[in-house]
N, C-alpha and C positions, 0 to 999 in steps of 0.2 A: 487457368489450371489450378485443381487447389493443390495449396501447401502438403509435402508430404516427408518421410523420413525414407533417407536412401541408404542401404547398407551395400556393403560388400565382400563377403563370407569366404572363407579358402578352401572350405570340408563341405561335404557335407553332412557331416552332426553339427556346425555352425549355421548352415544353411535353415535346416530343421531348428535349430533352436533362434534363430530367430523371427518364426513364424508367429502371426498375433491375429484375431480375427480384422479382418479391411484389410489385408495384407496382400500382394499381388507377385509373383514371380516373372524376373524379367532375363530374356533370353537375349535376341534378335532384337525386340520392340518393335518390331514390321507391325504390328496388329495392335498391340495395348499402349504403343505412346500415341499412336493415331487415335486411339478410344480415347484417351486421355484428354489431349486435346482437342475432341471434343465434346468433351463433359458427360460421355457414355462409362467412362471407366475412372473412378477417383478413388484408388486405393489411400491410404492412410500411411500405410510401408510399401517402398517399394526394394526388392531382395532379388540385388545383380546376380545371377549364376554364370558371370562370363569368366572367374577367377577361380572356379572348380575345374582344373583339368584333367579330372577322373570321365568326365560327361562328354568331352569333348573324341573319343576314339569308336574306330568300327574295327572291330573284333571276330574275323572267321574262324569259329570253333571247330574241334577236330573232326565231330560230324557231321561237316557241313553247311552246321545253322550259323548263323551271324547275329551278331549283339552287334546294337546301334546308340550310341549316347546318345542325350538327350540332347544336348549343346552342338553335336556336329550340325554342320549347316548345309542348306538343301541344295548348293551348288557341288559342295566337297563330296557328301552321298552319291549324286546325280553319276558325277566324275570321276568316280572312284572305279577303277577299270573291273577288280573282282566283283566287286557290286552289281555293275553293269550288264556283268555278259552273265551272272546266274539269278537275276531279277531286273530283266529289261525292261519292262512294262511299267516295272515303279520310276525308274531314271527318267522315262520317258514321261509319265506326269511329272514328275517335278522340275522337267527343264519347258513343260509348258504352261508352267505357273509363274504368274508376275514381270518381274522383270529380271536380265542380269544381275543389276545392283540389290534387287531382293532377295534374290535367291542367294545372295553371297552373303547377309546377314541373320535371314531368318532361317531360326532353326527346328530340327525333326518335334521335339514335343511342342513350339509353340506353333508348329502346323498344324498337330493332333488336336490344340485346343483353342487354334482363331475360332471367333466369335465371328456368328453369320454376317451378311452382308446387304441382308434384308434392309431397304432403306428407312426405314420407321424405326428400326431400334437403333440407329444411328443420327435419329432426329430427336434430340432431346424433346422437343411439344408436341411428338407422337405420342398417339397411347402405344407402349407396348408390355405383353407380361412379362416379355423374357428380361427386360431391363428393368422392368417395375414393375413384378406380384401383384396381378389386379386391377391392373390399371386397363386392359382390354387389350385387344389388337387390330388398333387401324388399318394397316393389310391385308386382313380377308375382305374387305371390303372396296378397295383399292384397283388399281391396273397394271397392280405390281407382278412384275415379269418373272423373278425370280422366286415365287413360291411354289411352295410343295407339291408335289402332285399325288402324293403317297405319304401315310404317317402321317399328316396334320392333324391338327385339333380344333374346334372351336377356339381354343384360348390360343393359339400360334400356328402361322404355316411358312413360317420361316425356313430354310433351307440351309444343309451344310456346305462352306465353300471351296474346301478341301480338293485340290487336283490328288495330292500323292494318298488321302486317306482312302483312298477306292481301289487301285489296286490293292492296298494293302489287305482290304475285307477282301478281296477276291481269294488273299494265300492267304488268309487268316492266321495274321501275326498275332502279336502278343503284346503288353503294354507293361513295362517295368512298374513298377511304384514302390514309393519309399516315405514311412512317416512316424510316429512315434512309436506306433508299433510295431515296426515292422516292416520289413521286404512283401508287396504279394505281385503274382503276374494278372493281369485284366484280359481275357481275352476279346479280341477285337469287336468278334460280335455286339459283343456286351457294353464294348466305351462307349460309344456314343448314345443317347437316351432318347425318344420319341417325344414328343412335349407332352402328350396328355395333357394332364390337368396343374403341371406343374415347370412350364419352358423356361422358369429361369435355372433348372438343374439340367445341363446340359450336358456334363459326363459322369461316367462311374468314379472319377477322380473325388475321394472324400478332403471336405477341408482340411487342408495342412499337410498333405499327400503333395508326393512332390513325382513327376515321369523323372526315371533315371535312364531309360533303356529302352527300346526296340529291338524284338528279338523276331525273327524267318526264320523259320526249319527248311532243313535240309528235303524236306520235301519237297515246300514252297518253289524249290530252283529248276524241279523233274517239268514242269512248265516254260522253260527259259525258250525252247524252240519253237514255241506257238505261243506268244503272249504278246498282245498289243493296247496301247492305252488310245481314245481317240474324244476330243476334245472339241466338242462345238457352240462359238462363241461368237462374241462380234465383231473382234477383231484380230488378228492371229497375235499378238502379243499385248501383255499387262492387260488382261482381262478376265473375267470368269467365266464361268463353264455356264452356257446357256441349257445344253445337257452335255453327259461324256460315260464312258462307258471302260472300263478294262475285263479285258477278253482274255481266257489262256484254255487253251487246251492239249491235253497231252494224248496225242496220234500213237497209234501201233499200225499198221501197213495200211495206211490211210483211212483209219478208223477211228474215231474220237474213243477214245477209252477212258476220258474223264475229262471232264469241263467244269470252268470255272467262270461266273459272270457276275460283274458288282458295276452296278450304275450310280454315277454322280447327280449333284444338283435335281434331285426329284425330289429328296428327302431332310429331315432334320438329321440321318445318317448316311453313308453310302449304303444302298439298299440290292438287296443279295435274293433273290428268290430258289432255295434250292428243288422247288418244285420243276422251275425254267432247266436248271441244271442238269436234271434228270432226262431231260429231253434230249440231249445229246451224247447220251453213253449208248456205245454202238452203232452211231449210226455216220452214213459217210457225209462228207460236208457240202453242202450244196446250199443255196438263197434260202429256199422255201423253207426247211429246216432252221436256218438263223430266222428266218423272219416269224417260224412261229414261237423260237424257241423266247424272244425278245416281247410279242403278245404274252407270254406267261409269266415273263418277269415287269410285264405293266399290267399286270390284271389287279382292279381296283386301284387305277388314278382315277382320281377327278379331279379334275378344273371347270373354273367359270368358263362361259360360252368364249369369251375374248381370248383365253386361253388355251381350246382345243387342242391346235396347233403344236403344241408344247409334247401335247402325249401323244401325238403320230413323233415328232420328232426325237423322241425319247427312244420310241422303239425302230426308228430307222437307226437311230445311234449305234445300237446293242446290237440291229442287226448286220451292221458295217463293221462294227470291231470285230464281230466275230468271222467274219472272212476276211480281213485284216490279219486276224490270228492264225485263220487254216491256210494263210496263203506263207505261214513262217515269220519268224523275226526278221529282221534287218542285218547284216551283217555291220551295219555299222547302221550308227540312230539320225533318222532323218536330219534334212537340215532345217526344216519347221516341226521339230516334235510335237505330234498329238493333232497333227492337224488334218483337216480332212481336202486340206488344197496341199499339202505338200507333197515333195517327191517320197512314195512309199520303200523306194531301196537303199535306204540309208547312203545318200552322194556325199553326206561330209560324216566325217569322225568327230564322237565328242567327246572323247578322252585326247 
């Protein structure tokens, strides 16, 4: 591991001023001391934010939106009973991400900005662009499972590995940010970047911008009784999303009156079609509905021949959360969240 300089800041205007370019922000370290060591990520500074305990709180505003530090961690979120029952769908990916022990360290902004899982950019004597500008990418050419089926590019088709960052684009939250100039909000649409011609810029985050916050409107919650996250993978726990889907729709006398769909792992973002969305205002809930609604929101994968398989299984995904979602929440959250073998009525409590 190379040598580097470790600080530990109490503010953050300390935090900020001790930014320098090769500098790295460290949360949790679930994602960047594993890059670390192994030679994917060799920051110069590395600037602890576990000693700011401004980052560390979740805060429900008086109307109804909730602000999320950046430091809180994805078990505390998960478990937080207010949380829970007016954004179910999010608790629910994030207690089917990783493991126990992970989920108790790592935290909301360094989930927002794990670095893919694509195994080439984690192989130092791959070519990849996203790790090295230029250097190619061994992956498209590969038999690698977890690539893109949507939004790639010649130069990457790496994928984002994000369980809780997909429902989030389903409510279309907000991303705090803080840097020398200034406070501004990101909206979600917008974080995450498509590689084009450029995959080692991989968020709207500008150097020395630091996530303070996580903000849900009070809108985002008018979904809590139709919202399901559903996650398929290899194996039901400490694994990633082979595809995954969060579903929410908001019913009026068993009428979809507005839908929401954002799918995982197909993309270098969680990917959102609101063309697919349109498809369910008005109409009552039934298979053949989800199942076209899910063809609309994979219109234009492709994948190699070896990979077909991947984009039928993308839109059976989307079309299973979504009668997941019309059939209502859980009154309490499965005891395998997110998964497509567990009991769907919530038999244990997870607060």
């Amino acid at each position: 591991m190379k040598q580097f300089d470790y600080v530990q800041p109490k503010t953050m205007d300390e935090a900020l001023a001790s930014w320098e370019p090769g500098a790295a922000w460290l949360g949790g370290g679930t994602n960047l001391v594993d890059l670390m060591k192994l030679g994917v990520a060799q920051p110069q500074r590395v600037i602890d934010l576990t000693r700011i305990s401004d980052l560390g709180k979740i805060t429900f505003q008086l109307d109804g939106s909730v602000r999320i530090g950046a430091m809180v961690s994805n078990a505390a979120l998960a478990r937080h009973a207010g949380f829970a029952q007016h954004f179910p769908m999010v608790a629910e990916a994030l207690l089917s991400g990783a493991s126990g022990q992970l989920r108790n360290m790592a935290t909301v902004a360094g989930n927002l900005m794990q670095r893919t899982r694509c195994a080439y950019f984690q192989e130092e004597t791959a070519a990849c662009n996203r790790r090295t500008p230029g250097a190619g990418c061994d992956a498209r050419d590969s038999d690698e499972e977890m690539r893109a089926l949507l939004g790639a590019s010649p130069a990457c088709v790496a994928t984002n590995p994000s369980d809780f960052c997909v429902p989030l684009a389903a409510l279309e939250a907000q991303v705090e940010v803080r840097g020398v100039n200034g406070t501004r909000q990101i909206p979600f649409s917008e974080f995450h970047l498509l590689p084009g011609d450029h995959p080692e810029r991989e968020t709207a985050v500008e150097e020395g911008e630091l996530i303070v916050a996580l903000h849900l409107s009070a809108e985002a919650a008018r979904f809590a009784g139709h919202a399901r996250y559903l996650k398929v993978r290899d194996r039901t726990s400490f694994a990633f999303a082979t595809t995954a889907a969060a579903a929410a729709l908001r019913m009026e006398e068993g009428i979809i009156a507005e839908g929401r769909l954002a799918l995982g792992a197909v993309a270098a973002k969680p990917w959102r079609v609101a063309e697919s969305e349109a498809l369910l205002v008005g109409q009552a809930p039934d298979a053949a509905l989800f199942a076209r609604v899910a063809e609309a929101a994979m219109a234009g994968a492709e994948a190699p021949a070896h990979l077909e398989w991947k984009i039928d299984l993308a839109r059976r995904t989307a079309a299973r959360a979504l009668a997941m979602a019309a059939a209502g929440t859980p009154a309490q959250m499965p005891a395998l969240p997110a998964s497509p073998f567990g009991q769907q009525n919530g038999d244990l409590a997870h607060v």
